[in-house]
C-alpha positions as CSV (number, residue, x, y, z in Angstrom):
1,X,9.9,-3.6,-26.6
2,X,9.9,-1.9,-29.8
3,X,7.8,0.7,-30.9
4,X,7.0,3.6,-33.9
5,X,4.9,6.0,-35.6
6,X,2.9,6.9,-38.4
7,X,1.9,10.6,-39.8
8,X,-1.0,11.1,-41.5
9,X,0.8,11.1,-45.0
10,X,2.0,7.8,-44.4
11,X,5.7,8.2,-43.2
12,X,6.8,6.1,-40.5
13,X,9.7,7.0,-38.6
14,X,12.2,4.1,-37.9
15,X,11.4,1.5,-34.9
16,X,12.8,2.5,-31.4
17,X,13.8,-0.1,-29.0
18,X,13.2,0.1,-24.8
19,X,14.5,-1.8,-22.0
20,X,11.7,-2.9,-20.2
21,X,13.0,-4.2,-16.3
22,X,10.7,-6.1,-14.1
23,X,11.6,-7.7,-10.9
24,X,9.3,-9.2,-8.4
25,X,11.5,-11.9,-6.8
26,X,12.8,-9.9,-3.2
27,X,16.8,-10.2,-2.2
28,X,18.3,-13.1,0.2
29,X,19.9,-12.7,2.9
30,X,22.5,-14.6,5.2
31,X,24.5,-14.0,8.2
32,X,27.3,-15.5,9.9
33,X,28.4,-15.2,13.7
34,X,31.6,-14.9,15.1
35,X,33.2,-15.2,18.5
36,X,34.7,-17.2,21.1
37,X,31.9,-20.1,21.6
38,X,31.6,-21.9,25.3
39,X,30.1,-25.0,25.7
40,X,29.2,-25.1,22.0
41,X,25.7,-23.3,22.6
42,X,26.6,-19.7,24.1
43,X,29.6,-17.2,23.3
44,X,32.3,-16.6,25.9
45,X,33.2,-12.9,24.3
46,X,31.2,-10.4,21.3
47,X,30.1,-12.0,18.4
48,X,30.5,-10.0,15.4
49,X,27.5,-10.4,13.0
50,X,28.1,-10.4,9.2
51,X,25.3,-10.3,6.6
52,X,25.9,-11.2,2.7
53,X,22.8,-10.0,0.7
54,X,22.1,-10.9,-2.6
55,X,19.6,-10.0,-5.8
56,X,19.7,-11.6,-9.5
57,X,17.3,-9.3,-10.9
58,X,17.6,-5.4,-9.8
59,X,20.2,-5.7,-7.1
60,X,20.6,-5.1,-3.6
61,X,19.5,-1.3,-2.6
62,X,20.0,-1.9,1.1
63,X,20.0,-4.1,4.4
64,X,18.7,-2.8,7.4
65,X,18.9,-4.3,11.0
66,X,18.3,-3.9,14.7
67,X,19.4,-5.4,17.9
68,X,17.0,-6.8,20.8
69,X,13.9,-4.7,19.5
70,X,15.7,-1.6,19.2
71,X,16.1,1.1,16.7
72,X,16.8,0.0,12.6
73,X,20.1,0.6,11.6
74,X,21.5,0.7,7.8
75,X,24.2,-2.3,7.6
76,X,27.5,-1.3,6.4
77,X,30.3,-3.7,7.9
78,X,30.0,-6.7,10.6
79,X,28.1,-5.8,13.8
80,X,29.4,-6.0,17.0
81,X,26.9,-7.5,19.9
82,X,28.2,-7.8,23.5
83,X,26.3,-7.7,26.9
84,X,25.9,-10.9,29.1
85,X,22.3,-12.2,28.3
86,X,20.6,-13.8,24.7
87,X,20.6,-11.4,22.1
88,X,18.3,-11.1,18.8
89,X,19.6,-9.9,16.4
90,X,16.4,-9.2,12.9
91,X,17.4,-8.0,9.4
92,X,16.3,-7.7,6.1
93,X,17.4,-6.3,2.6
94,X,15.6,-4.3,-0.1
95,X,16.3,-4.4,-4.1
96,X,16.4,-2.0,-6.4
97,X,13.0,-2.6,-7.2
98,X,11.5,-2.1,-3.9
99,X,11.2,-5.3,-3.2
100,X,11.2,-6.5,0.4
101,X,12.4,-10.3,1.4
102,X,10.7,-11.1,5.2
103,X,12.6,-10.0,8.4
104,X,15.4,-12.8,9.3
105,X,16.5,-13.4,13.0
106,X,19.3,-15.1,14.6
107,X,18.7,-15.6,18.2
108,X,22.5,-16.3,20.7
109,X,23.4,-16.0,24.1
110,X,26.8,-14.4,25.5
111,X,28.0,-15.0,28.8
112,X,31.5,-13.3,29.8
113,X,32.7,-14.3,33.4
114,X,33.3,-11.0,35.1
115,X,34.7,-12.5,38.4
116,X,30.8,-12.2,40.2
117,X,27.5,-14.3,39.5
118,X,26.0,-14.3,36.1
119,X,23.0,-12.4,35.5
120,X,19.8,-14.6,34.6
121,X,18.6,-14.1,30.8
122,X,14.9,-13.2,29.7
123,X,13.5,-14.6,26.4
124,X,10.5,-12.4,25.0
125,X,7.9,-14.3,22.8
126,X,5.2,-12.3,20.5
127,X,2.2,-14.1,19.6
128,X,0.0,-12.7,16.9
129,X,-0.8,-12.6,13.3
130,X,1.7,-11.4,11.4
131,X,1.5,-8.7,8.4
132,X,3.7,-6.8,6.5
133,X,7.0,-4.8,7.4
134,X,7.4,-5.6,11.0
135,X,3.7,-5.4,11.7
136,X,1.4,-7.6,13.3
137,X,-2.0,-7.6,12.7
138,X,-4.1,-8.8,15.7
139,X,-3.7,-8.1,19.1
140,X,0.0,-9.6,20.5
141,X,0.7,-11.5,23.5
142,X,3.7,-11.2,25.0
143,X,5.4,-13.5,26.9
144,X,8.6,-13.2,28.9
145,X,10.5,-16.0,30.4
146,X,14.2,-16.1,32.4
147,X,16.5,-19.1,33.3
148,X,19.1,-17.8,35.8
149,X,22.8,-19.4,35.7
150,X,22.8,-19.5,39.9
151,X,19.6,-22.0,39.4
152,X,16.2,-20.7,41.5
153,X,13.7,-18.5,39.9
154,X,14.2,-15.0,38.7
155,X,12.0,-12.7,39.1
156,X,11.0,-10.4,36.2
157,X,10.6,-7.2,35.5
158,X,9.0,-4.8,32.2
159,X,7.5,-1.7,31.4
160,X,5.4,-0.5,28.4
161,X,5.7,2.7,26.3
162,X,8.4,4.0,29.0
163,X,5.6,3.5,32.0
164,X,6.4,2.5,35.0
165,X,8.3,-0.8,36.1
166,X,5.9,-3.4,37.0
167,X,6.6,-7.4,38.2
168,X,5.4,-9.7,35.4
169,X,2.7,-11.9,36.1
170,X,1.7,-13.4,33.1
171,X,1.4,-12.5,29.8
172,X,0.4,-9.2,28.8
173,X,-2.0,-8.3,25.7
174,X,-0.2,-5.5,23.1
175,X,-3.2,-3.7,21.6
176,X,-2.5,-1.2,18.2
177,X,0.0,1.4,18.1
178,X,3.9,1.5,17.6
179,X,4.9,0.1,21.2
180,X,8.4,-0.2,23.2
181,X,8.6,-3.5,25.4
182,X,11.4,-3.2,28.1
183,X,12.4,-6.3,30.6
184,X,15.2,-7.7,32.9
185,X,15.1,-10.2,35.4
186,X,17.2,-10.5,39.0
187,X,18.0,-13.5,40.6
188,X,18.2,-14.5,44.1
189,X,21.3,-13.0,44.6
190,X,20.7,-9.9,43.4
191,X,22.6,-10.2,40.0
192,X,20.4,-8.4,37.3
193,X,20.6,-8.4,33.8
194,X,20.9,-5.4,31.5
195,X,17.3,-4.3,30.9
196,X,16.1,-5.2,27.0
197,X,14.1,-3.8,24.9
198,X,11.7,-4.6,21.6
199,X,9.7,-2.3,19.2
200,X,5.7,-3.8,18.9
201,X,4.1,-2.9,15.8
202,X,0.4,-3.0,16.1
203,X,-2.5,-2.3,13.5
204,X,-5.3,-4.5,13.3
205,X,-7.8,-1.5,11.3
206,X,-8.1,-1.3,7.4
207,X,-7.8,2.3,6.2
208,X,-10.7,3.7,5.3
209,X,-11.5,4.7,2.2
210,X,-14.3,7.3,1.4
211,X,-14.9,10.6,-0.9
212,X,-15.5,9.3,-4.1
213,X,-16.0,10.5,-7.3
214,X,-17.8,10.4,-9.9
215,X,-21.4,10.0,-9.0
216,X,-24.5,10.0,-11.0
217,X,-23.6,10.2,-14.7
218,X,-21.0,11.2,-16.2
219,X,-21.5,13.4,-19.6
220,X,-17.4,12.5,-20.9
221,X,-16.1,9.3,-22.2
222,X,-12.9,10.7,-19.9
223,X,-14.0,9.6,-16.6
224,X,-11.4,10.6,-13.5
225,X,-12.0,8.6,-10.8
226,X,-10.8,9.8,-7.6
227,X,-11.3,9.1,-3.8
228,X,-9.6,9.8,-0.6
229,X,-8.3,7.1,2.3
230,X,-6.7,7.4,5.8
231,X,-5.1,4.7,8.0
232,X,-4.6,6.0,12.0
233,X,-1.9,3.5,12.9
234,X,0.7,2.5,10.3
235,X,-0.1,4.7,7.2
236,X,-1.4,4.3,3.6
237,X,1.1,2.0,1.6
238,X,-0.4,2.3,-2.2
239,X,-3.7,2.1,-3.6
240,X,-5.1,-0.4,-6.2
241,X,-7.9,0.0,-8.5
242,X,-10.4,-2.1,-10.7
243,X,-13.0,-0.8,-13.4
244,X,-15.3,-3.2,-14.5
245,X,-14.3,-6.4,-12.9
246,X,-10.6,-5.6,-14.9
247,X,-7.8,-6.7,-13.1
248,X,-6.0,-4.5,-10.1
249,X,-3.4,-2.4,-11.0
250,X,-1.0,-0.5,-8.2
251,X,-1.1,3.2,-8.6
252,X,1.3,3.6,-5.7
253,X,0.2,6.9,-3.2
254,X,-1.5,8.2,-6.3
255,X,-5.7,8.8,-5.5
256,X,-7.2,9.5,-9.1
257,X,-7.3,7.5,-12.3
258,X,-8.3,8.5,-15.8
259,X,-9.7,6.2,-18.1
260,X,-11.6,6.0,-21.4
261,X,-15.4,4.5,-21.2
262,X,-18.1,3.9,-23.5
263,X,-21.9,5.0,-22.8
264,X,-23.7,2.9,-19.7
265,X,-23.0,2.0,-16.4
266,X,-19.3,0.7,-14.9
267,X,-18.3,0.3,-11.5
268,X,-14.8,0.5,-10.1
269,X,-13.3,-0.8,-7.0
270,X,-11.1,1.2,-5.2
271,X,-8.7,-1.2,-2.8
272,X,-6.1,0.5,-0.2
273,X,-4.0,-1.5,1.9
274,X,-2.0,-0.1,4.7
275,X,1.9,-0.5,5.2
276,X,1.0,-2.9,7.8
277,X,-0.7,-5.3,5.0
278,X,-4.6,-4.9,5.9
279,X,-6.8,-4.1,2.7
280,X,-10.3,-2.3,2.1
281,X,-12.0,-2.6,-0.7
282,X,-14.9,-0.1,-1.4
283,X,-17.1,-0.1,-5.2
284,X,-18.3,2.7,-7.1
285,X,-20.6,2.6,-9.4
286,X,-21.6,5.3,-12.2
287,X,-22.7,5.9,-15.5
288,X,-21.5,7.9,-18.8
289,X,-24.0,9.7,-21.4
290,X,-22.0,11.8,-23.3
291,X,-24.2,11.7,-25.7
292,X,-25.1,15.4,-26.9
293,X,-28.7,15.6,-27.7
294,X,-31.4,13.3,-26.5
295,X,-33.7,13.3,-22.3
296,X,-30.5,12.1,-21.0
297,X,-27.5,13.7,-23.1
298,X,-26.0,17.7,-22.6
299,X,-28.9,19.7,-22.8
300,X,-31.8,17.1,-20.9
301,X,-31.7,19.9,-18.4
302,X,-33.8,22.1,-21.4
303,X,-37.6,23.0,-20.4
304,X,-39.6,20.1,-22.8
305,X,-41.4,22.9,-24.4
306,X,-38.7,24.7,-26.0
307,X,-37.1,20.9,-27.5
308,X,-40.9,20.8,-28.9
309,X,-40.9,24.5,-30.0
310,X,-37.3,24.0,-31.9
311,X,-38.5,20.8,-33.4
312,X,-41.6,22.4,-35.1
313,X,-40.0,25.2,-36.5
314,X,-37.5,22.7,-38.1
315,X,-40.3,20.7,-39.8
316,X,-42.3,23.9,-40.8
317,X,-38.8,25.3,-42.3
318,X,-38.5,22.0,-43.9
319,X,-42.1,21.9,-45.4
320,X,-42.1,26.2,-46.6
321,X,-38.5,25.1,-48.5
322,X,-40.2,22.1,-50.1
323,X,-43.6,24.1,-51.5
324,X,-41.2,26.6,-52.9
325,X,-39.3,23.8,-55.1
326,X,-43.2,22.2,-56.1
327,X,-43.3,23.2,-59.8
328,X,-47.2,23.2,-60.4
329,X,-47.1,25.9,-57.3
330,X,-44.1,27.9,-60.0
331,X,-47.0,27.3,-63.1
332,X,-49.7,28.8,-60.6
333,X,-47.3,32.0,-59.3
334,X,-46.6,32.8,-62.8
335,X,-50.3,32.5,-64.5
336,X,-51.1,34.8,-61.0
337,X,-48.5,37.1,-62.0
338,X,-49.5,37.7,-65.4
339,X,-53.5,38.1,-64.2
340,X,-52.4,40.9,-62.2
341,X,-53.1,38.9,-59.5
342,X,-50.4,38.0,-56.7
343,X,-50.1,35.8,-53.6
């Protein structure tokens, strides 16, 4: 983009060039599994999990990941996964530009022969509609399932939010909040597998969005609108706005916005959306005199009788000034004058 200026006497410096960047495609990201494979559909030893992440525009800023539900973790070299059991393994990667590309998941199983019975394996399922950055956004269902090597049926066991250990039954409804799902099962013979765990993200409430300003009318072609939101669960992401049915622009965490309006009424709809992904939209309407005199400009507050008062005196200035400039009124003064006679 190029751009200049111009003085007031007419010189006009020479054009300047900016780089203007803009990037809204996210990064991809692959992965790649290594180790000792069984029967073709389960690994015999560790598998080592490498990710390759790519971005054309802005570039990569980052690829985060997490094991079975657990903590994220910033990716640096391959990833090393052991433990008997099927493991799940999410990641995702971040450009430049902020831009986020969906979580990715690779699901395997490992099963090392340690001389004794195998353990069985659980498989967790999450129902529910998904939102943004992990989150869901309805109540979840979770469903846990096990097969056991040995054959039979495991039993299974979980506990929420570090609770106590209960025996699942069926599945069990996740409501908001940030959640930690632990599980095993045991089989007949008493071999257990190493308890799991997964983080549930929860929030199925937009923010709410109140104290805003201006009301009334506004007496400034500079209008500041402002307002105030909070979200309990997952937290504000970034606020858009609207004035006059304009399109939204994304003023980030900022909660004001000055903008330039003629005399009448606007309205402007304030939208925030949580880092979750829900959105709530509220409208304000106002209107903007700034005119300076007039019933509805700067000084309408003024008692009517002094408007009236200051308005007379102007025309009886007006009318004295006039009479003063007649000249058959100077003939008459003078002729008065000279008769010794003066008015």
């Amino acid at each position: 983009m190029s751009y200049r200026s111009t003085d007031r006497a007419g010189n006009v410096e020479v054009a300047l060039d900016v780089a203007v960047k803009r990037d809204t495609v996210p990064p991809s990201t692959t992965h790649s599994l290594n180790g000792t494979l069984g029967n073709g559909s389960w690994y015999a030893s560790p598998v080592s999990v490498t990710l390759v992440s790519s971005d054309a525009t802005s570039g990569t800023a980052g690829v985060q990941y997490r094991v079975d539900g657990g903590a994220l973790g910033t990716y640096a070299s391959p990833v090393n996964v052991s433990g008997n059991g099927t493991h799940l393994f999410e990641y995702f990667a971040t450009d430049l530009a902020a831009n986020q590309e969906p979580i990715r998941d690779v699901m395997f199983e490992i099963r090392i022969d340690s001389g004794g019975p195998l353990p069985p394996t659980t498989s967790l399922t999450l129902e529910g509609v998904a939102g943004s950055n992990g989150w869901f956004v309805s109540t979840v269902t979770a469903t846990l399932s096990a097969e056991s090597p040995s054959g039979g049926i495991p039993s299974i066991a979980y506990r929420l939010d570090n609770g106590s250990w209960e025996a699942y039954t069926g599945p069990t409804p996740v409501h908001d909040g940030q959640h930690v799902l632990e599980y095993y099962a045991r089989d007949s013979s008493g071999a257990a597998e190493t308890p799991r765990s997964r983080i549930i993200l929860v929030d199925t409430a937009p923010p709410v969005v109140d104290t805003l300003a201006p009301g009334g009318t506004v007496t400034s072609s500079q209008v500041t609108i402002s307002w105030s939101a909070v979200d309990a669960t997952s937290g504000i992401d970034h606020f858009e706005v609207s004035v006059d049915g304009g399109p939204f622009v994304s003023l980030g965490h900022d909660t004001h916005l000055t903008v330039g309006l003629a005399d009448g009424t606007h309205s402007a709809r304030i939208r925030a959306i949580d880092v979750a992904g829900n959105p709530s939209t509220t409208t304000l309407v106002f209107a903007v005199d700034a005119t300076v005199v007039g019933p509805t400009g700067l000084y309408r507050e003024l008692p009517m009788f002094l408007v009236v008062g200051a308005v007379l005196t102007l025309l009886l200035v007006l009318a004295w000034r006039q009479r003063k400039k007649d000249p058959i009124r100077q003939e008459q003064l003078v002729a008065r004058r000279a008769l010794g006679i003066v008015k």
